[in-house]
Phi, psi and omega in degrees: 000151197250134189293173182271104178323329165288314180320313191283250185359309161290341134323286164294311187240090181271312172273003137298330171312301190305312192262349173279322175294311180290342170304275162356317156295320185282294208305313164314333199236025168268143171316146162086320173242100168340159203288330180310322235254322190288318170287005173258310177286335170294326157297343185247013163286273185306275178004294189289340190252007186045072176236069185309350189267305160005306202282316196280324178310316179295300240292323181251012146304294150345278182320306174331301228268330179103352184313127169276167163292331165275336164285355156307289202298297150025280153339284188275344181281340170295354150314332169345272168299332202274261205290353190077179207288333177289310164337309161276329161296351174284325185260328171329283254238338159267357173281273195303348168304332181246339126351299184284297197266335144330302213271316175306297234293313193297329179302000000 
């Protein structure tokens, strides 16, 4: 089975690690957007960098969150026009993928 690539990043680098999480931390706890609203802009974020494992990862973050299946897909189809079609196809199918795994996580 193939590790998960942030884990391995926390692992190989554990104090680059340590300070990439606290970046991370502060950008959470900054003022002015609800966590939906920032993890739904991460998706259409990881989308535009073409990052599929990203996509599915914010996606059930999103959820976490309260995030709908339309607003989710929403996210990746605003890519649209910017980056084009191979882009959402691409991130689609990890966007319902972190759904799919959203909804277990809930049962």
């Amino acid at each position: 089975m193939e590790k998960n690539p942030f884990e391995l990043f926390q692992q190989e680098c554990p104090e680059l690690a340590e300070q990439f999480n606290s970046l991370v931390e502060v950008q959470k706890s900054l003022k002015g957007l609800d966590p939906k609203t920032k993890q739904l802009i991460n998706i259409a974020i990881q989308t535009a960098t073409r990052n599929p494992r990203g996509v599915k990862m914010h996606t059930i973050l999103a959820c976490m969150s309260g995030a709908t299946r339309d607003e989710i897909i929403g996210a990746v189809v605003m890519n649209l026009h910017l980056t084009g079609i191979a882009t959402v196809l691409e991130s689609l199918p990890a966007a319902l993928e972190g759904l799919e795994v959203a909804k277990h996580t809930k049962e």
